[in-house]
N, C-alpha and C positions, 0 to 999 in steps of 0.2 A: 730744202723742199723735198716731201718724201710722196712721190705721187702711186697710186695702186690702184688696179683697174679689179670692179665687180663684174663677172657676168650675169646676165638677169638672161632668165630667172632661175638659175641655180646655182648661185651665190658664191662661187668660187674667187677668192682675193688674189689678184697676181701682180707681186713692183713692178710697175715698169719708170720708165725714166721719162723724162720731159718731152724730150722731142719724138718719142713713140707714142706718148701720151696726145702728143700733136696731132701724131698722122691719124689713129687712134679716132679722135674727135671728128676731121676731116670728114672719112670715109665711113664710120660704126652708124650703123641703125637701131641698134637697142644698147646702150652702154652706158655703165655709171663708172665715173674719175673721182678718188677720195685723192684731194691734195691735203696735206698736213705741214703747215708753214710754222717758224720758229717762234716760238712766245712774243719774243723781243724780237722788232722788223731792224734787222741788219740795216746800215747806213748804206743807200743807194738801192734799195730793194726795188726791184721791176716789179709790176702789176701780174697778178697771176693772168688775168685775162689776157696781158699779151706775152706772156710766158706758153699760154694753152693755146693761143691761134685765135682767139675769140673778137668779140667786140673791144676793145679799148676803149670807148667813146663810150658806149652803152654801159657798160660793166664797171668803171671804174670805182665801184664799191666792193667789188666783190673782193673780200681776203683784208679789206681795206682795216685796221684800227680804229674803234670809239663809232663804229657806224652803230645806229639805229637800229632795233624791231622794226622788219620789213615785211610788205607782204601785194607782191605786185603779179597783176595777170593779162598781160598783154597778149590778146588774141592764143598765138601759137607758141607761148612763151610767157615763163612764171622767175620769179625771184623773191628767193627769201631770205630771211635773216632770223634763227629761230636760237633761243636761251637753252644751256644745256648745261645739266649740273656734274662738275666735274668734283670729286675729289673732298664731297661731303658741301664745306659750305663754299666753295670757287665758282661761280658763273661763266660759263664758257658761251662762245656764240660760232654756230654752223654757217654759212653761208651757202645757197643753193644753187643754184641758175639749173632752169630744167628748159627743154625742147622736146618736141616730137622723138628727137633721134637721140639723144642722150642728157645725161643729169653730170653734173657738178656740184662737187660740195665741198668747201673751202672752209679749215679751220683750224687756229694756230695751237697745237700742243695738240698730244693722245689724248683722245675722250672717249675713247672704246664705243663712239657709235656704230662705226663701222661694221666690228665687228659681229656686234647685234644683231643690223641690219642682215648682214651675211648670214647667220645662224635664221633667220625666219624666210628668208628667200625660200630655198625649198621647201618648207609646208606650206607658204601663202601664194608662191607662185603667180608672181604680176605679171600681167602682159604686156605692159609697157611702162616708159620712163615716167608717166605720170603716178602709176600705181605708186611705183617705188618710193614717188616724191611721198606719196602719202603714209606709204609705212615709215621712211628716214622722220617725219614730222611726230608721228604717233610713239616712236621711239623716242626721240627728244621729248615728248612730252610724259615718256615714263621713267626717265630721270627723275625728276621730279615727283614722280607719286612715289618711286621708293626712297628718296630721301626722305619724304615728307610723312613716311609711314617706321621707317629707322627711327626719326624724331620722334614721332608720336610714341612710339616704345619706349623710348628712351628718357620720357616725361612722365610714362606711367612709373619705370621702375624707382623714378627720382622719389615719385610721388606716395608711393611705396615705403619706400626707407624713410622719407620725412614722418612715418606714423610709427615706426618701429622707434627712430630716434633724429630726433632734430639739432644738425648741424648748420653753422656759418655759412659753410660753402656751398651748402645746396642753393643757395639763394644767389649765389652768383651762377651759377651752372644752368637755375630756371630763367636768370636776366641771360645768358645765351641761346638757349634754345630759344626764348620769344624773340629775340634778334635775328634767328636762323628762320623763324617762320617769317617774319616780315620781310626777309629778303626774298623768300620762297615768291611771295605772294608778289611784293613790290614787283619783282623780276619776270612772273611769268603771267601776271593782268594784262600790262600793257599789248603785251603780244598777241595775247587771245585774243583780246579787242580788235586789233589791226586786221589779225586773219579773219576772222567772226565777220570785219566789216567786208574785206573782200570776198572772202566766198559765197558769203551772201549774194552781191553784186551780181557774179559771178551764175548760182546756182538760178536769178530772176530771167538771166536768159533761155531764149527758145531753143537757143541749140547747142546748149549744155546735156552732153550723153547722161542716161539713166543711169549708166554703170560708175557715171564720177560724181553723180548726185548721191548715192549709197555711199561710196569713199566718202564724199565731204561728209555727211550726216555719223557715218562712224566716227570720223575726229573729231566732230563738235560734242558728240559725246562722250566720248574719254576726256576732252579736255575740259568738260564740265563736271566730270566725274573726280580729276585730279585736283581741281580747284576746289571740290566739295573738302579731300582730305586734307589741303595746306590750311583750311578755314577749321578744320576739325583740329588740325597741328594749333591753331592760335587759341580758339577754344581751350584745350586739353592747357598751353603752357598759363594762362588768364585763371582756368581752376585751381590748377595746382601753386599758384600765387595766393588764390585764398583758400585754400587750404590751408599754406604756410602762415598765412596772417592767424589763422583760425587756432593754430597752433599755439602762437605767440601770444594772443590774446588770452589763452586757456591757462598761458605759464603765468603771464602777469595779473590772470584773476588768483591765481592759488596763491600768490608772492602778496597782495592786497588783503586776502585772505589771514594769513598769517600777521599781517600788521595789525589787523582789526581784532584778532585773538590775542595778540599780546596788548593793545592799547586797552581793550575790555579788560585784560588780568592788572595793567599797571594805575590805570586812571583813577580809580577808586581809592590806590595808595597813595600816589601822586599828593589826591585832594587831602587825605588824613595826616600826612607828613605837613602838606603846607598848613592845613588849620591847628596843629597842635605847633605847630615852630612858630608860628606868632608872639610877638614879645612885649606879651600882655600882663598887667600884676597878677590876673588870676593865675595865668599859667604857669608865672615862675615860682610865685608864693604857697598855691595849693596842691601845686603837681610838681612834689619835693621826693617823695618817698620811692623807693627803689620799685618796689611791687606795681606802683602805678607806671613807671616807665616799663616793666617788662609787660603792664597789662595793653595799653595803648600802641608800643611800640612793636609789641608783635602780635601780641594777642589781635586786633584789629586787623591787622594786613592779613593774619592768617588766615583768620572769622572772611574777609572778603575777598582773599585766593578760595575758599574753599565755595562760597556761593559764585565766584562766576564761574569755577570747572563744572559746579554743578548747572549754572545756566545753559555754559553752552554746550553741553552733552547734551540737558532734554531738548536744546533747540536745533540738534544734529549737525551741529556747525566742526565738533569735532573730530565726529565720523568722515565727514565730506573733507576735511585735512588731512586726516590720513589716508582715505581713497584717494585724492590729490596725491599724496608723498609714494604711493604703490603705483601708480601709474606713472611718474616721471622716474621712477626706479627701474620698471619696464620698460 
């Protein structure tokens, strides 16, 4: 367990240890605890709650594994549970517990929220442990818009090269990114909903301050703003799937293409070959002489090579082969 203490509001990061962290909590009237717990919960792991001095009974989620999207606001006292994207496509989860007098925020493995958080403390300057709650939440939720706008770059450039030249593996790489936005979206819906529903709740009362009514209305709107881009992420990977059909489609009209110009130059011979190989007495008896085999047997195939190159030049089908055969060479 690696615990460090924020001062608010000038976001100074200092380690301290557990049982400082303890006294800490005790006696502090404005103070935020980052606990950062191991990936994997060691066998016999104690509850951070009573590791911090806290509720045991109340708390026993907090730090917990497999918990839930949470979002609770009891009187003088809030709890969260918010999705935080760690490490491209990994989904990490913060846990909160806030108070009048200080904030906790539990979470297993580095996710550099922290340090965020730290770095905007002094330009944003909260006056208390609520504020803060609300920038730690505003920051988890811009995880998310930068992944989700990384992707979206990352599907135009795909989308890009699929016009210059179409390969295999782009089509595996666009079935990833649209997997990476469904998790974007699957991962951070639910949550919105849950907080949407309380604050809501929350902002109907009469003696909810004016200044935490502007804070919520600011998060409802980034997180309406970020879920605009995960939706613009799924859009963008959906086009550039047909796009690539559109592509595919184009190769196997020019590949149809070319059957239809060689069965137009063959079928005519085809027919001449089978009507004179009939094993008729006229055929064999009067079509004896050498000059008529050269006249029939090639004379004729040539006579109808030479009318269909001419057909389908006037009919521009040959042109549109070649422009076909220069743009797949590009």
């Amino acid at each position: 367990m690696i615990v460090s203490v924020v001062t608010i509001p000038d976001g100074v990061v200092v380690p301290i240890g557990v049982s400082e962290a303890r006294e800490r909590l005790a006696a502090a009237s404005c103070l935020l605890v980052d606990v950062e717990l191991p990936e994997e919960p060691p066998p016999g792991e104690r509850p951070v709650a009573h590791e911090l001095g806290l509720q045991p009974e109340e708390l026993a989620w907090l730090g917990r594994v497999g918990e839930a999207v949470r979002a609770d606001y009891l009187g003088d006292r809030a709890g969260f549970i918010a999705p935080v994207m760690v490490e491209g496509d990994r989904v990490s989860h913060v846990h909160v517990f806030v108070t009048e007098r200080f904030l906790v925020a539990v979470h297993r493995g580095p996710i550099g929220l922290l340090r965020s958080l730290a770095a905007r403390m002094p330009h944003e300057r909260p006056a208390d442990t609520v504020a803060v709650l609300f920038l730690l939440l505003q920051e988890a939720l811009e995880t998310f818009r930068r992944t989700a706008l990384r992707a979206r770059l990352s599907v135009e450039d795909l989308e890009d090269a699929m016009f210059e030249q179409r390969r295999p593996e782009q089509v595996y790489r666009l079935a990833r990114l649209r997997r990476h936005a469904a998790l974007l979206h699957h991962t951070l819906l639910p949550y919105l909903q849950v907080v949407d529903e309380t604050l809501t709740r929350r902002m109907m009362s009469r003696s909810f301050p004016e200044e935490r009514k502007q804070q919520t209305y600011a998060f409802q709107q980034q997180a309406r703003l970020v879920l605009t881009d995960i939706e613009s992420l799924q859009d963008a990977t959906r086009r550039a799937f047909t796009s690539y059909s559109s592509l595919v489609s184009g190769e196997q009209n020019g590949v149809i293409n070319r059957l239809a110009i060689v069965s137009t130059i063959f079928l005519p011979l085809t027919f001449i070959t089978g009507f004179f190989g009939m094993n008729f007495t006229f055929m064999t008896d009067e079509l004896e002489s050498r000059a008529v085999f050269w006249l029939l047997a090639v004379g004729f195939q040539v006579i109808v090579l030479l009318i269909a190159l001419y057909v389908l030049h006037r009919t521009r089908l040959w042109r549109k082969l070649r422009d076909d055969n220069g743009g797949a060479e590009r």
